[in-house]
C-alpha positions in Angstrom: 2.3 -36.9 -11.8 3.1 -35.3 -15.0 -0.5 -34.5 -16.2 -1.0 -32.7 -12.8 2.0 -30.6 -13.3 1.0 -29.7 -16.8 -2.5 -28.9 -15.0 -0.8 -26.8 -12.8 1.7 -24.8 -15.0 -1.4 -24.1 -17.3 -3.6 -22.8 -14.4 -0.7 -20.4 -13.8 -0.7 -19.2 -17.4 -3.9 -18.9 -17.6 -4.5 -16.8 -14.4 -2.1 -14.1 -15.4 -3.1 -13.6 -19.0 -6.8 -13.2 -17.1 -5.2 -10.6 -15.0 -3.4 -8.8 -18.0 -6.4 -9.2 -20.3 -9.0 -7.5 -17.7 -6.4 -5.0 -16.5 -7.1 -6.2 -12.9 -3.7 -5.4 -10.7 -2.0 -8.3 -10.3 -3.1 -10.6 -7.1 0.6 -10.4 -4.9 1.9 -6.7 -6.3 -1.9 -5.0 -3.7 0.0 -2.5 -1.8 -1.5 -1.2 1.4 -1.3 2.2 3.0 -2.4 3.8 5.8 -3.5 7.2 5.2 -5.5 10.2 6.8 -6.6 12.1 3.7 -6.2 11.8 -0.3 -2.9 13.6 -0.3 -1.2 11.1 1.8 -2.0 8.3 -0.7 1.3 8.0 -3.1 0.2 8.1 -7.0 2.6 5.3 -8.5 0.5 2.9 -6.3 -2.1 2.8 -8.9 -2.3 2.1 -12.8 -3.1 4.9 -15.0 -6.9 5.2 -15.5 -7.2 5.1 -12.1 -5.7 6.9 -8.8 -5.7 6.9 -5.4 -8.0 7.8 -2.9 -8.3 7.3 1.1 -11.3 5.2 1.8 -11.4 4.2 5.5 -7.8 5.0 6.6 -6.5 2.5 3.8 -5.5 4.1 0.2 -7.2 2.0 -2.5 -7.0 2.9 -6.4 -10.3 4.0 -8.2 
């Protein structure tokens, strides 16, 4: 039981040093918005090399 715990912590660990290392957006912090054009698409929901931009009604960052 204790080597699948230790398994398990380390997968954790390990998944969000891959998400800082790549500078991926972390997997439960997406945020989805409905928009109708660019300038509906708020700019703190992306990191900064990239921005927002209104790709079939949903914003996504680019």
């Amino acid at each position: 039981m204790g080597e699948i715990m230790k398994f398990v912590y380390v997968m954790i660990i390990y998944l969000f040093m891959f998400n800082v290392a790549t500078g991926s957006e972390f997997i439960f912090t997406k945020k989805l918005t409905s928009c109708d054009s660019s300038k509906d698409c708020r700019s703190f929901l992306c990191y900064s090399p990239k921005f927002p931009v209104c790709k079939r009604g949903i914003c996504e960052c680019i």
